[in-house]
VEXDREN-2710 file (C-alpha; in Angstrom, 1 decimal):
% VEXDREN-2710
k/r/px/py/pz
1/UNK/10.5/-26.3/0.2
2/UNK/10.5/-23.9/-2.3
3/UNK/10.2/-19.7/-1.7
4/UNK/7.9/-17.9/-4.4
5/UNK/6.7/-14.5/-4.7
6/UNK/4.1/-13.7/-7.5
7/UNK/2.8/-10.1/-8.2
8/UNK/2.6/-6.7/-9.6
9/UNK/3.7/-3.2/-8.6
10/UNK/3.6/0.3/-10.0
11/UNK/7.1/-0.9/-12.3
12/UNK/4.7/-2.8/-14.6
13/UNK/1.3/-1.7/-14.0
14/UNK/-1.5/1.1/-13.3
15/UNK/-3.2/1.9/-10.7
16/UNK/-6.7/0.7/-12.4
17/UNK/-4.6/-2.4/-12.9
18/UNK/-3.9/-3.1/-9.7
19/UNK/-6.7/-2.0/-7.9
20/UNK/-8.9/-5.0/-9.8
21/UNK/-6.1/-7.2/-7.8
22/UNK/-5.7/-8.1/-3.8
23/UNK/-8.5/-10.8/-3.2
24/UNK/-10.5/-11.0/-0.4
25/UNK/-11.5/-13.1/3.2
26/UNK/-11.1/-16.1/1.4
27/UNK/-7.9/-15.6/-0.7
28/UNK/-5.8/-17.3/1.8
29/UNK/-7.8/-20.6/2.0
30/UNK/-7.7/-20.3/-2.3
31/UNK/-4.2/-20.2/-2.4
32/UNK/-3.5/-22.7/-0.3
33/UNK/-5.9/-24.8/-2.3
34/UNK/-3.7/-24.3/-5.4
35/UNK/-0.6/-26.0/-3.9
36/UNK/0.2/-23.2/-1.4
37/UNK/1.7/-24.5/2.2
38/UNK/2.5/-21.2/3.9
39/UNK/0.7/-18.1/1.8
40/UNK/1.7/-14.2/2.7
41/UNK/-0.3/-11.3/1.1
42/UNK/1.2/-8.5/0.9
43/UNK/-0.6/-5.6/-0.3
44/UNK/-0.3/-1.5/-0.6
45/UNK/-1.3/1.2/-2.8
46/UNK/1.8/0.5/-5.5
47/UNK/2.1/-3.6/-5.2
48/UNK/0.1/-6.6/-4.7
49/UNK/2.1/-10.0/-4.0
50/UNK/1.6/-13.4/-2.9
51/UNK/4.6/-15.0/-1.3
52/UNK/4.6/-18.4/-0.7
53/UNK/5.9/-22.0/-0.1
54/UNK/6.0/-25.1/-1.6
55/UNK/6.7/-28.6/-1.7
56/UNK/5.6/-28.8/-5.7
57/UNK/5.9/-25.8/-8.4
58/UNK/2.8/-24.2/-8.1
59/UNK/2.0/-22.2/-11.7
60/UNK/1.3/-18.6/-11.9
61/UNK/-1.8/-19.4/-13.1
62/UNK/-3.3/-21.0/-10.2
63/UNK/-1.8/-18.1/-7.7
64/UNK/-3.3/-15.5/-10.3
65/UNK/-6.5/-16.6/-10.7
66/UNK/-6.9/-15.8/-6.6
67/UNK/-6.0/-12.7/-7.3
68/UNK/-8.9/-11.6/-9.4
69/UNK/-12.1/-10.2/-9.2
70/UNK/-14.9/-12.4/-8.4
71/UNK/-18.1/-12.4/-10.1
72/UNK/-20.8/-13.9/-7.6
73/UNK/-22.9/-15.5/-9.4
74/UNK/-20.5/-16.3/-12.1
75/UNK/-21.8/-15.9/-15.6
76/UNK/-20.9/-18.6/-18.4
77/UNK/-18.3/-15.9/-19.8
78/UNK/-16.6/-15.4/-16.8
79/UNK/-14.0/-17.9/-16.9
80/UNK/-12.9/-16.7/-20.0
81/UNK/-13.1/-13.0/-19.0
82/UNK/-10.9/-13.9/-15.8
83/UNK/-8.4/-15.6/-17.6
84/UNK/-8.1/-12.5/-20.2
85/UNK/-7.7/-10.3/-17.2
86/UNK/-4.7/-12.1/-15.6
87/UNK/-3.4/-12.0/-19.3
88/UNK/-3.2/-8.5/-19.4
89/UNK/-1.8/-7.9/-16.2
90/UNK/2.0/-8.1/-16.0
91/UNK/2.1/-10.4/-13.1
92/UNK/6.2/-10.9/-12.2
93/UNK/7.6/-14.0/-11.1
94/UNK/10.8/-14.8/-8.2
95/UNK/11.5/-17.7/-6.6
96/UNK/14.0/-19.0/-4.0
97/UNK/17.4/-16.6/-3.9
98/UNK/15.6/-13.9/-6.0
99/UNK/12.3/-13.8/-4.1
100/UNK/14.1/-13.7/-0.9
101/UNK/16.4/-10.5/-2.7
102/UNK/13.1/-9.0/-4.3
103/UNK/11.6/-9.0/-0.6
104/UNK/15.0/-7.4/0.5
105/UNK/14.4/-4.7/-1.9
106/UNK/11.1/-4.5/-0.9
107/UNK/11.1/-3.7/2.8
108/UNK/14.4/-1.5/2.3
109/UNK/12.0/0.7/0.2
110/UNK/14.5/0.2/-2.4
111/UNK/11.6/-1.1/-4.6
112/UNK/9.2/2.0/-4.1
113/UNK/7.9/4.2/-5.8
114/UNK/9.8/7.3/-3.7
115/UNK/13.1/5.8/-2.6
116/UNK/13.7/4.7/0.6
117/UNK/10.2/5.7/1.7
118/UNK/9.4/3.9/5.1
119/UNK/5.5/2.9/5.0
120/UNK/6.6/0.0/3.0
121/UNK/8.1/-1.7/6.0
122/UNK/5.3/-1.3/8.7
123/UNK/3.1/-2.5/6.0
124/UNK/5.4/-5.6/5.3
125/UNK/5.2/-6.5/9.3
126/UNK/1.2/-6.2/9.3
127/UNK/0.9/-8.4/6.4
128/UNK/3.5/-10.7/8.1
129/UNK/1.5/-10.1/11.4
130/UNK/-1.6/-11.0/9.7
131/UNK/-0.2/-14.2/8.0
132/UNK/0.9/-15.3/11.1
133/UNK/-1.7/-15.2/13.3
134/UNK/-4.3/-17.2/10.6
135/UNK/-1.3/-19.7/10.6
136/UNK/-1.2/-19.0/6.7
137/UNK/2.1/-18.2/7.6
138/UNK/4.5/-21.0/8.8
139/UNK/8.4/-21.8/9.9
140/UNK/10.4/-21.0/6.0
141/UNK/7.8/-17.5/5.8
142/UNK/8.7/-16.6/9.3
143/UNK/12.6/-16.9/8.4
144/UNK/12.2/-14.8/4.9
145/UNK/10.5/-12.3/6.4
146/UNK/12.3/-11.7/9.5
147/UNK/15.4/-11.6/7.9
148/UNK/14.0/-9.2/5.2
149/UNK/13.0/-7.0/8.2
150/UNK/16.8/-7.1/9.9
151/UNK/18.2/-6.3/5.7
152/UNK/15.8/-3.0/5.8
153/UNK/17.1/-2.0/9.1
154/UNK/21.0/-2.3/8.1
155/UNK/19.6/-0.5/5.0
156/UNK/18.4/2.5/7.3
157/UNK/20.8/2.5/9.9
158/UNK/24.0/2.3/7.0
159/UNK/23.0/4.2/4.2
160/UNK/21.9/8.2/3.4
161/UNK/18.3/6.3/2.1
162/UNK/16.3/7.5/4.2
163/UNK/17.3/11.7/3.9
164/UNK/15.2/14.2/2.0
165/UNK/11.9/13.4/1.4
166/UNK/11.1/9.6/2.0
167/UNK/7.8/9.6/2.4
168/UNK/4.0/9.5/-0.4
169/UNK/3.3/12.8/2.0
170/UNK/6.4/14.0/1.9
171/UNK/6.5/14.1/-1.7
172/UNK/3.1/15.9/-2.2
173/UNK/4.2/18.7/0.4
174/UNK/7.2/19.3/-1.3
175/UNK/5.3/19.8/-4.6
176/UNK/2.8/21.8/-3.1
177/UNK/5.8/24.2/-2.3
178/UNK/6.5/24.2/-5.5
179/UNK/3.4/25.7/-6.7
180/UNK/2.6/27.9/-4.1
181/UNK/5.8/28.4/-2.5
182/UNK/6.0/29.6/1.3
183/UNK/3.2/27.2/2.8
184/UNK/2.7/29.1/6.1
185/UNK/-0.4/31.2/4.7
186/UNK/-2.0/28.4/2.2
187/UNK/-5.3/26.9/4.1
188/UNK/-5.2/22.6/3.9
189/UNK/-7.5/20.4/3.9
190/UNK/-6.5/16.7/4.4
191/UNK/-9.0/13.8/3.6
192/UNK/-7.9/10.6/5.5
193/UNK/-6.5/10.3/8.7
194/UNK/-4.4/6.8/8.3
195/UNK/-0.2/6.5/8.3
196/UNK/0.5/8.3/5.1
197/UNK/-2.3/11.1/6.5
198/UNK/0.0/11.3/9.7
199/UNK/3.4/12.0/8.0
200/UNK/1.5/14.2/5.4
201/UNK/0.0/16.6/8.2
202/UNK/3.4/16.4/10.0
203/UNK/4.9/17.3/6.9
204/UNK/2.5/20.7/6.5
205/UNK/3.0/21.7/10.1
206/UNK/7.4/20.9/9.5
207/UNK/6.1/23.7/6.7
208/UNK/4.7/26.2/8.7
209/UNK/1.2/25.6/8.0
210/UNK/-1.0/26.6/10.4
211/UNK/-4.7/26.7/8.5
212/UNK/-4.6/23.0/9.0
213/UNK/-8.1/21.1/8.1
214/UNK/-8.3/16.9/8.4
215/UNK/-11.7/15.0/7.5
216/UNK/-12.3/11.1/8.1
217/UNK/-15.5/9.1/7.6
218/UNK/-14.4/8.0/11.1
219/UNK/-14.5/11.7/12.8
220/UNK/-12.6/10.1/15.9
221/UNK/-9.8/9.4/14.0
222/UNK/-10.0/12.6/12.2
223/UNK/-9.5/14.3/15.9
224/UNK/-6.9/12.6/17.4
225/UNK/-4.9/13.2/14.5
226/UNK/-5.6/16.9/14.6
227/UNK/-4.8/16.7/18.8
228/UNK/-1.5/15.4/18.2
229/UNK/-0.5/18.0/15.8
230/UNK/-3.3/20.9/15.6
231/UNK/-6.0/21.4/13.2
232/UNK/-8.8/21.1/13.3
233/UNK/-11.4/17.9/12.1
234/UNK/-13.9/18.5/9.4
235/UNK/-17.0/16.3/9.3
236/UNK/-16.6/13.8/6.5
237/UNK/-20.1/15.6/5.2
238/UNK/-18.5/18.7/5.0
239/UNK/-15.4/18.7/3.0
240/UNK/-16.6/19.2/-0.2
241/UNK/-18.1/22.2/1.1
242/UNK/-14.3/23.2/2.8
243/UNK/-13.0/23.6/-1.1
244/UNK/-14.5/26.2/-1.6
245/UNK/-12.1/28.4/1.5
246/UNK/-9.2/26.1/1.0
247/UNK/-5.9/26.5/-1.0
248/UNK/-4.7/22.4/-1.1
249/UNK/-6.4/19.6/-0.7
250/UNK/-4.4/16.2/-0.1
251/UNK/-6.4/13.3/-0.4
252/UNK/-5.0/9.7/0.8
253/UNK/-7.9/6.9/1.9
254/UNK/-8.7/4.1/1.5
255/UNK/-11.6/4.4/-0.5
256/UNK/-12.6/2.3/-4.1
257/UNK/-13.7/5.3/-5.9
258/UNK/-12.0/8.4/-6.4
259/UNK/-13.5/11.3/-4.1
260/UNK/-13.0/14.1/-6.3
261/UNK/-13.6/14.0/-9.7
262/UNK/-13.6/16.6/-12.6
263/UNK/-17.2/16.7/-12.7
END
């Protein structure tokens, strides 16, 4: 049985890029239509990849295709205009001993875009989760991946990776303090209330900021996240509005679009 990962990541590609990427409901049963017997997606903000495994050489192609937008109904161009699209994209290719390192590198946070930044891994166990319980993941996934997740705790528990600022949220507080230096008097606003929204706001308050402000389209989540760590929740109706009294504003969903604009 062959190991295989195929996919991109913030090394190769935009964000535009690989936003168009990541498949939907039925990507699984696709790829395991194309020659896939155990299929893993794994995707986040800075990667999209596709590990699998084999009994036969399954191209890149093939796994590719999955990956791209569907056009429902399909138009007679849009064979050709998919297979243009996975042209342009700098898909990457590991198999066996380098797709088991790449995934090493991977849940280590070795691979991201801030060093040694920690989402990666919780991340890596829900796709894993995910494959697992669809049975899209079988016996030669359940080995890579556990293993991978033992490497990223070694990682962590022997190495200074993990000091400083290892965190998306980290990061954007410690440029805020850049600009505006002493935080404890700048008003907040965060949109988003997921993970990275978490360690952002526990990042601000680490800061001294007290003028805290969190909006979610779900406004429970926006409040329990301002319980645990003060604030107060904005309704998602209102936050546009909030610019106008705030200093920063951090956004981090999980929305299509961008929320702010120029215009």
């Amino acid at each position: 049985m062959n190991l295989l990962c195929v996919g991109l990541s913030h090394h190769e590609t935009t964000v535009e890029m690989r936003e168009r990427y990541g498949g939907g409901p039925e990507t699984g049963c696709d790829l395991r239509a194309c020659g896939l017997a155990e299929v893993l997606l794994l995707t986040t903000c800075n990667r999209v990849e596709v590990y699998g495994a084999a009994d036969t050489s399954v191209p890149t192609e093939e796994i590719t295709r999955c990956l791209a937008p569907k056009i429902d109904p399909p138009s007679d161009g849009f064979a050709a205009a998919n297979n243009q699209l996975t042209a342009d994209a700098s898909f990457y290719r590991y198999e066996n001993a380098d797709c088991a390192q790449h995934l090493f590198r991977v849940a280590s946070g070795l691979d991201s875009m801030v060093l040694g930044e920690t989402e990666i891994l919780g991340q890596a166990k829900k796709a894993y989760e995910t494959a697992r319980k669809s049975s899209a993941a079988g016996p030669y996934l359940h080995r890579l991946f556990q293993r991978a997740f033992r490497v990223a705790k070694q990682v962590r528990s022997h190495t200074g990776i993990t000091r400083g600022s290892v965190s998306v949220g980290s990061v954007a507080v410690d440029l805020a303090e850049k600009i505006f230096g002493e935080l404890a008097e700048c008003k907040v606003l965060v949109l988003g209330a997921g993970e990275t929204s978490e360690r952002t706001v526990r990042a601000l308050v680490s800061r001294g900021v007290t003028d805290l402000r969190v909006s979610n389209r779900s406004a429970e989540r926006a409040a329990k996240l301002t319980e645990l760590v003060g604030g107060r929740a904005i309704s998602f109706d209102q936050w546009l509005e909030q610019c106008r009294e705030i200093d920063i504003l951090i956004t981090s969903t999980s929305a299509d679009e961008p929320l702010l604009t120029r215009e």
